[in-house]
N, C-alpha and C positions, 0 to 999 in steps of 0.2 A: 329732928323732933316733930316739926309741922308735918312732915311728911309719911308719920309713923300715926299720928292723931288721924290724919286724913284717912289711911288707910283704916283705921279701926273704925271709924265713923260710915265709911263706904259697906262693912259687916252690919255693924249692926242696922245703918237702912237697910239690908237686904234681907236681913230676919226679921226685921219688924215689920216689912211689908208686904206679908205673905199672899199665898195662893188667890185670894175672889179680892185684895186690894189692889186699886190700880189710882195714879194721879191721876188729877183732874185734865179732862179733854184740853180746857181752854183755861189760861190764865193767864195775866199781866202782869207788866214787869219796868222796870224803868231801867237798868243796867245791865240784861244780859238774857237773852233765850234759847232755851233748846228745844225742838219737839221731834220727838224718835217714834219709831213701833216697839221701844222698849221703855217704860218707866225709867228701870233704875241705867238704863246705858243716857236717857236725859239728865238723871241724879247726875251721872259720872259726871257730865258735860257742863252742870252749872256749878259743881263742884268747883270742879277747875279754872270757869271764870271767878269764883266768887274768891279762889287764892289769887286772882291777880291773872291769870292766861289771859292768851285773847281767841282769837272764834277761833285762828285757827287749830292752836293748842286743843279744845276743845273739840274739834272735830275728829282731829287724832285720835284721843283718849276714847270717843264715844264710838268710833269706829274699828278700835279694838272690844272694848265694850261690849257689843254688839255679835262679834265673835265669840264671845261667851252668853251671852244673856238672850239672844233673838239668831239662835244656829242653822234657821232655814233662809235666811237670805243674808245676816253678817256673816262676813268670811275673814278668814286669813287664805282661804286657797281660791277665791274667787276676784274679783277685778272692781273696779267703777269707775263714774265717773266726777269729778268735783270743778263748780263753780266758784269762782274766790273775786269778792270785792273789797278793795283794801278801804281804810276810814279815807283817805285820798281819794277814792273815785277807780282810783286802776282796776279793771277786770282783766282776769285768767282763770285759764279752763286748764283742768289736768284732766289728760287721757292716760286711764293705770287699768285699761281696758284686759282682757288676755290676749295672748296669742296664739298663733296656730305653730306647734313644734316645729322644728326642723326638717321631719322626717315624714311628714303631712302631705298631701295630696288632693287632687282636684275629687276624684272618686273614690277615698278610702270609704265612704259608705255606703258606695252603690254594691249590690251582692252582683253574682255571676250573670245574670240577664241584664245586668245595669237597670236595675232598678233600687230607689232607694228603700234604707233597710236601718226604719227607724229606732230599734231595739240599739243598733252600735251607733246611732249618733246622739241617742240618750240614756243609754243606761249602761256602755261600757266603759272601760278607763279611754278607749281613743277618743271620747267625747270630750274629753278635759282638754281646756287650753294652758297654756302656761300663767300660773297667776301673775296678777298685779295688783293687788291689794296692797300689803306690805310696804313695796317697792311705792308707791303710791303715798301712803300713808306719812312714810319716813322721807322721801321727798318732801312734803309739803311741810313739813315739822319743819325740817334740815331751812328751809327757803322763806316763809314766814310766820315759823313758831315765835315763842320765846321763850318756851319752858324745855328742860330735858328729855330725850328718848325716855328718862327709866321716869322721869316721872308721871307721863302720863299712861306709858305701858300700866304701871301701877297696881291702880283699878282695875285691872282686866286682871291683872295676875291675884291677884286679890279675889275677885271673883271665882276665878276657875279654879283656885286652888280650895276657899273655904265653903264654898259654894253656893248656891242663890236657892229659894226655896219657892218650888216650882209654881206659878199660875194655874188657872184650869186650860187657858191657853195653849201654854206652849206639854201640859200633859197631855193633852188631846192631841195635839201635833204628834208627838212620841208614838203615844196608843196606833194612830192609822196606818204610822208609814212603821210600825214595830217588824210586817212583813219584808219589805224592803229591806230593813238592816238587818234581819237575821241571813239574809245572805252573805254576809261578810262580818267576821268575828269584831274585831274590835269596833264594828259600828254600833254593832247590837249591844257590846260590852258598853259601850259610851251614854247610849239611847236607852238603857233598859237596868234596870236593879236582878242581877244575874239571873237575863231571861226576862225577868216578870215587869210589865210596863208601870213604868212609874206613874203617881198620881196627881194631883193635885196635893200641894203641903207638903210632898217630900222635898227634902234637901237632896241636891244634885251638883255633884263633884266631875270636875273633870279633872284631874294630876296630869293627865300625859300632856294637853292642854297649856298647864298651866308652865310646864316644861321648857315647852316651843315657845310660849309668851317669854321668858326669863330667858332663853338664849338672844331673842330678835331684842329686849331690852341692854341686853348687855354687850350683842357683839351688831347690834343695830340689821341693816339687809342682809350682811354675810351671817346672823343666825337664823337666816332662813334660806337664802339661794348659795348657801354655801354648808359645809359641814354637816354635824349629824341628820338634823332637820331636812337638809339636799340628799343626802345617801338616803334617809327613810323612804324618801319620795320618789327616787330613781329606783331605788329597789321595788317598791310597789308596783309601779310602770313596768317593770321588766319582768315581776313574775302574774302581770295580770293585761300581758298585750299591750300596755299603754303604750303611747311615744316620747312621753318627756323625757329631754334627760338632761346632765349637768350644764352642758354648754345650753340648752333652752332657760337653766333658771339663770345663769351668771351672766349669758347677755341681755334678761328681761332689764328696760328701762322705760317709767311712764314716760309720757310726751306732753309738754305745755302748748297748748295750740291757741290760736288766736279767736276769741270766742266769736259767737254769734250775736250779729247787733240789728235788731229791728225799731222800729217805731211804732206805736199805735196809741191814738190820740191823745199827744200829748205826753207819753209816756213812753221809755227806754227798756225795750228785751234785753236781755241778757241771756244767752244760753248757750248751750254743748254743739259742740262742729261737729260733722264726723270723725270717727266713724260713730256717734251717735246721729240718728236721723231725728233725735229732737229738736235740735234749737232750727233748723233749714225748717222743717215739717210747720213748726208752732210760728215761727214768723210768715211764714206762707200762708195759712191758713187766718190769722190775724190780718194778713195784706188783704186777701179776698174778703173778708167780712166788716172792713174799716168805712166801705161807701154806704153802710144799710146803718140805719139804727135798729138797733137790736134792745135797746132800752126802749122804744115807744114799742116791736112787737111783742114786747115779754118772756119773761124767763117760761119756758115751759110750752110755747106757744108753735102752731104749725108753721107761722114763717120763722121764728126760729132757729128750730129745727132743720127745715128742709135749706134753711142758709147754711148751718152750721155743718149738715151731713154731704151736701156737695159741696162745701170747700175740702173737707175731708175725704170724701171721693178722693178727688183731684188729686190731693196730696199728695194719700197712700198709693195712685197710681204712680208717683213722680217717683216716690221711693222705692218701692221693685227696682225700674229703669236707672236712675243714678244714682244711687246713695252707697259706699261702699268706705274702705279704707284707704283716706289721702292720701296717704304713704306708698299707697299701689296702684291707685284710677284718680286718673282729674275729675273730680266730683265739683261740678259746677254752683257752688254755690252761692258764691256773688248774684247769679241769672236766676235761682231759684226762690233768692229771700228781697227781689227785687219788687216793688211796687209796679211795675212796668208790666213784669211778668205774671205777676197775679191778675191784672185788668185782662191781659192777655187768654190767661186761662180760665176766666170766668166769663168768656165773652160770649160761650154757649147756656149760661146757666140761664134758666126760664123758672122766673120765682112762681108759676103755678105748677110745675111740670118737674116729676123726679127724672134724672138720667138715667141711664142704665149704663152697669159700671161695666160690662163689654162693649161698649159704645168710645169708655175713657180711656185712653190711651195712655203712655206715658207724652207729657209736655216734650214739641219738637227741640226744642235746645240743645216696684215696680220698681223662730218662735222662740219665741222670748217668753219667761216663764212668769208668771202672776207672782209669785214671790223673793221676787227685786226689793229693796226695802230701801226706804229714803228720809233723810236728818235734813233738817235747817236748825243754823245758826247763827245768831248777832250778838257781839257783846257792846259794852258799854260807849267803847270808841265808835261805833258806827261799822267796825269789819264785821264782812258777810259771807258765809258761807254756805253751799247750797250742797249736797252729796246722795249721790245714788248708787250704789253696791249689789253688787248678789251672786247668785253661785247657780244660776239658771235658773233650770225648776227648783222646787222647794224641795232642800238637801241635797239639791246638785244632783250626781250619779248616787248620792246614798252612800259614797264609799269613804270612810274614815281611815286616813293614812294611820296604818298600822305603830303604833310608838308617838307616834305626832299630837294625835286628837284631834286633829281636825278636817273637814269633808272636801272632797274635791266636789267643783264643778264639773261641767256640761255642757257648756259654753259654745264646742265647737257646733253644736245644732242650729246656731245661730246664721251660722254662712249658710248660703246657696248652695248645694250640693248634688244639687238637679234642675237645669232652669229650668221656669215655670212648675215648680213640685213647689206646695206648701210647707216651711217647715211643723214643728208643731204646735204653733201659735195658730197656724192658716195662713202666714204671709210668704208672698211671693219674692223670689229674688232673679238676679241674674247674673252675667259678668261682672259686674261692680262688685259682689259680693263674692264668691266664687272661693275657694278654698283655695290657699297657697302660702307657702311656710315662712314662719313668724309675720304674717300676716292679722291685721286685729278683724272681729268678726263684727257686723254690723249690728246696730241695741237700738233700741227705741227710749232709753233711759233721757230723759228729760231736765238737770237740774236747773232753775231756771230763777234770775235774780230782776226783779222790775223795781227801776226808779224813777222818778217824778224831779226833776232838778238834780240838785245836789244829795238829795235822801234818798235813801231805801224805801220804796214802797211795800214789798211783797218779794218772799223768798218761797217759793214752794218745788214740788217734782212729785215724783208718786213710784212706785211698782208699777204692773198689769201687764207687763208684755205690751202687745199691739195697743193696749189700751192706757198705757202711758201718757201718750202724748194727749188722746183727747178728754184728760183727766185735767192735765195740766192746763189746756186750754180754754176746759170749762171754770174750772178755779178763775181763770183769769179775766173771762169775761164774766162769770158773777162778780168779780169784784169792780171790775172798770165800767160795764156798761150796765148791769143791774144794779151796781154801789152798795153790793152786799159787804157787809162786818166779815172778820173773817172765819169765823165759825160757821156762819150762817153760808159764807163761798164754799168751805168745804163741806160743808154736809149735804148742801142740796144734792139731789140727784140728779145721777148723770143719765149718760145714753152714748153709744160709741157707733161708729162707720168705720170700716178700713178698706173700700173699694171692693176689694174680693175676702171673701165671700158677702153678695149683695145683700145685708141683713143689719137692720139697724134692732142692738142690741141697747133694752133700757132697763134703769130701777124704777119697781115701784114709784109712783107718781113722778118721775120725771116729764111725764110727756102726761098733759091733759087728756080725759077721755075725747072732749071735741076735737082737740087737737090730734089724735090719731085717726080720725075719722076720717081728719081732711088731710088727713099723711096719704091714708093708703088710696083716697078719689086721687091723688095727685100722682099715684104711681108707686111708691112704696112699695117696697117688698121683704116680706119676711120680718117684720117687725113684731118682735119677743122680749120678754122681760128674760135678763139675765136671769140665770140659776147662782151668778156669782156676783158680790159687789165688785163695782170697776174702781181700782184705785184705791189708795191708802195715801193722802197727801199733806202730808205730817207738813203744816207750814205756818208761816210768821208774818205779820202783816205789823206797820211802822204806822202808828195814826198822832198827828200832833205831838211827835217826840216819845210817845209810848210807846210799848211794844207788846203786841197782845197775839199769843202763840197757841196754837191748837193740833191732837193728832188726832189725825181722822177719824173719826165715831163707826168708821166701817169695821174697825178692828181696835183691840189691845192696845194703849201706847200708851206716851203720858208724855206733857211739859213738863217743862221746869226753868221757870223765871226770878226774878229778883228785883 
C-alpha cells in the first residue's frame, strides 16, 4: 500500500512540475539531501529518505532516475564512479567504470596509415565499452542499501512508463542532437514524437525503457547482462560492428578500491583512485597550494591564479604519464598524492613567472565528454554519498539499443589510442592508458567527500571532461580558503588549465580585469573566456549540523532537502 501511494505521488510531482518549473538552486534541510541535474531524479532521492532509506538506497533510486529523467549523461548503458562514507566514518569507492570488450585492441581506431580515426572512436558501436552502471548500482544496494531492488527501481519504472513532462531543457537537448538520432530508428523513435522534435510541455514516454527497468527490478543484474535485455544488446553489436558480447556483459563486475586520502589544512580528502585520475590529480594539486595562502591573495586574483594554473600544469602533466588502470599498470600513487612530492614538483615554480607547459614534463617517479552528470547525497544518519555517471559525450554514440530504450556509450575514446594524439577532450595519454581487453578506460570523474573531524564537511564532483577535476578543486578551495557558503563556492566562477593545450580557459569575471593584465606580463598564454560553463557541481555542504544543498546555477537541476 505505501509503496503504491509512493508511486502515485512520484506522477503526480512529475505533472505538476512542468516544463519552465524547476526546484530551487539552494535549500536547507536538517534530515536528509539531494542535489542532481535533475529536479525530479532529487524528488526520487528525498522521497526515498524521507520512507526511511538511507543515502545509499537513495543514490540507487536517483541513479536510475536519472536514466529516465536526465538521458544525456544518466545511463543504464554507461558506467561511473561512487564515493560512499558510512555514519561510522568508513570510506569506499566503487569503480562500475566500463570496459574495453574482449575482442578490443591496442589500434582498433587507428585507419590504414595508422593514423587515428576519430568518427569510430566516437560515433560508432566499437566506441562503446561494456557497461557498469547497473552492475554498480545493484552492487551497492546489495552491500549497503536497506530497502529493496524493486523498491527503489520503482520511481524510474514509474517514470518511463507514465512519463515526465518535458523542460525547455532537456526539449532543446532533443531538438539539436534530433540529427544524430535520425540516423538510427529507434533512437529517433525514443528522441522524437514520430519524426517531429518534441517541446517543451509535452509529455514523454519511454515503454521499451520502462521494460528494461522491470526486468533488472525483478531479476536484478541478470535482467540486464543476461537474457532478453543481453540478446538485444549482442544482437545490436553484431549487426552494427560492435564488440560486445555475452561473455563481455556476464563477466562485467564493479571493483571496491581503496579511496584516495589527502589532507589539506586541517581538513580530510576523500576521493576516487584510479582509473579515475581525480582523487591523485585533486590531492596533488591541493598539496602544491597548501604553503601560499590563498585567502590573503583573493579569490579572483593574479597570484591566485597563476598558483592555481601551475599546480595544474603539473598535474595534468603527471596524468598523460602515469594514470591508467590499476588492474593493468602500477599507477604510483602513494608518490603522486605525497606532500614530499608536490614540494618536489613545485620546486621550479616562480610566483612572477608562467611556465611553459613544453618545459613540464611528466614528474620523474600525461576526452571525456562535458556531459558526465554528478549527485550528492546525505541522509539523516550522517551516510554520504558522492556519484558521478555518464555515457561519454552527450548521448553517448546517439545509439539507442533497439527493444531496450536505452543509449549506449562511447566511453572507449577515453583510452589512449595513439600516444601523444589528443583524444577529444585535447588530453594526452600514453602506455598507462593504452587500449587492452576488459581493461577500464582512464576518466577525470571526481566524486569527492571532505571532513573536518568526525563530520562531513562537503560532498561535491562535477561533469566537464578535462575540466572536472578543476571544478572540483575550485569548489573546494572557495569553500576552505575563501570560507565561501556553499552556494556562493559553487557559483563563483571558474577558470581551468590542463597543461596541453597551453590555454587558460575562464568565465565571465573569474579572473579580474587587473588581474589578467598581470597574467599575461607574467607570461600567460592564450587566455580566453570559455564559449562553455565549466562544470555542473551539484553539492552539499554540513554547517553546524545543518545541511545546506545546491545545483549548480550553470545548468537545470534542483535539491531536495527535509
Amino acid at each position: 500500500m505505501k509503496q503504491a501511494i509512493f508511486q502515485k505521488l512520484v506522477v503526480l510531482m512529475t505533472l505538476l512540475f512542468p516544463a519552465s518549473l524547476v526546484l530551487a538552486e539552494f535549500q536547507r534541510g536538517e534530515h536528509g539531501m539531494v542535489s542532481s541535474r535533475s529536479d525530479i531524479a532529487s524528488e526520487v532521492g528525498k522521497n526515498i529518505l524521507e520512507q526511511g532509506g538511507n543515502a545509499v538506497d537513495a543514490a540507487v533510486a536517483v541513479g536510475f532516475a536519472l536514466a529516465v529523467a536526465y538521458p544525456a549523461a544518466g545511463n543504464i548503458g554507461g558506467g561511473g564512479f561512487m564515493v560512499l562514507r558510512t555514519a561510522n566514518g568508513e570510506v569506499y569507492t566503487q569503480d562500475a567504470r566500463e570496459k574495453a570488450p574482449l575482442s578490443s585492441n591496442r589500434d582498433m581506431f587507428l585507419d590504414t596509415n595508422g593514423e587515428f580515426d576519430r568518427q569510430l572512436s566516437r560515433n560508432s558501436l566499437l566506441a562503446s565499452g561494456v557497461p557498469g552502471s547497473v552492475a554498480g548500482l545493484l552492487d551497492a544496494l546489495e552491500r549497503f542499501g536497506t530497502m529493496s531492488r524493486e523498491q527503489v527501481i520503482a520511481p524510474a519504472i514509474l517514470l518511463a512508463e507514465e512519463g515526465v513532462v518535458l523542460n525547455e531543457d532537456l526539449a532543446n537537448q532533443f531538438q539539436r542532437n534530433i540529427s544524430a538520432f535520425e540516423q538510427y530508428p529507434a533512437s529517433i523513435e525514443k528522441f522524437s514524437n514520430n519524426g517531429i522534435a518534441y517541446k517543451a510541455g509535452d509529455l514523454w514516454q519511454q515503454l521499451a525503457l520502462a521494460e528494461t527497468l522491470k526486468l533488472i527490478s525483478a531479476n536484478g543484474r541478470d535482467g540486464f547482462y543476461k537474457g532478453p535485455v543481453a540478446d538485444m544488446l549482442v544482437a545490436t553489436m553484431q549487426a552494427n560492428e560492435g564488440l560486445i558480447t555475452h561473455e563481455d556483459l556476464e563477466n562485467y563486475e564493479p571493483v571496491w578500491r581503496e579511496p584516495i586520502h589527502g589532507t589539506y589544512r586541517g581538513y580530510d580528502i576523500w576521493s576516487m583512485p584510479a582509473p579515475s585520475s581525480g582523487g591523485v590529480m585533486l590531492v596533488q594539486m591541493l598539496n602544491m597550494l597548501e604553503p601560499y595562502n590563498l585567502e590573503e591573495y583573493g579569490l579572483g586574483s593574479a597570484e591566485t591564479v597563476h598558483l592555481m594554473v601551475e599546480a595544474e600544469r603539473r598535474a595534468y602533466a603527471d596524468r598523460a604519464e602515469h594514470l591508467g588502470d590499476p588492474d593493468f599498470y602500477d599507477v604510483p600513487s602513494t608518490m603522486l598524492t605525497s606532500k614530499q612530492y608536490a614540494q618536489l614538483r613545485f620546486t621550479n615554480f616562480d610566483p612572477a613567472l608562467a611556465s611553459l607547459s613544453d618545459d613540464i614534463g611528466a614528474g620523474s617517479w600525461p576526452q571525456e565528454s562535458t556531459q558526465t552528470t554528478h549527485y550528492s547525497i546525505i541522509d539523516a544518519e550522517g551516510n554520504t554519498v558522492a556519484v558521478t555517471t555518464t555515457l561519454n559525450a552527450s548521448y553517448g554514440n546517439k545509439f539507442v539499443v533497439p527493444g531496450a530504450g536505452f543509449l549506449l556509450n562511447n566511453e572507449m575514446d577515453d583510452f589512449s589510442s595513439k600516444p601523444n594524439t589528443a583524444n577529444g577532450f585535447g588530453l594526452l595519454g600514453g602506455v598507462a592508458n593504452k587500449i587492452q581487453p576488459s581493461k577500464r578506460m582512464l576518466s577525470s570523474m571526481s566524486p569527492t567527500i571532505i571532513t573536518q573531524g568526525d563530520a562531513v564537511f562537503l560532498v561535491t564532483g562535477s561533469p566537464g571532461g578535462s575540466t572536472i577535476i578543476t571544478t572540483v578543486l575550485q569548489v573546494v578551495v572557495n569553500a576552505i580558503d575563501h570560507n565561501l557558503n556553499i552556494e556562493n563556492a559553487v557559483s563563483s566562477p571558474r577558470f581551468h588549465h590542463q597543461w596541453q593545450p597551453n590555454i587558460i580557459r575562464y568565465e565571465t569575471d573569474a579572473i579580474t580585469d587587473q588581474a589578467l593584465i598581470r597574467l599575461r606580463a607574467m607570461g600567460h598564454q592564450g587566455l580566453s573566456i570559455s564559449r562553455f560553463s565549466l562544470g555542473d557541481a551539484n553539492s552539499i555542504m554540513m554547517i553546524n549540523g545543518r545541511l545546506e544543498g545546491v545545483s549548480d546555477p550553470r545548468n537545470v537541476g534542483g535539491t531536495a532537502g527535509f
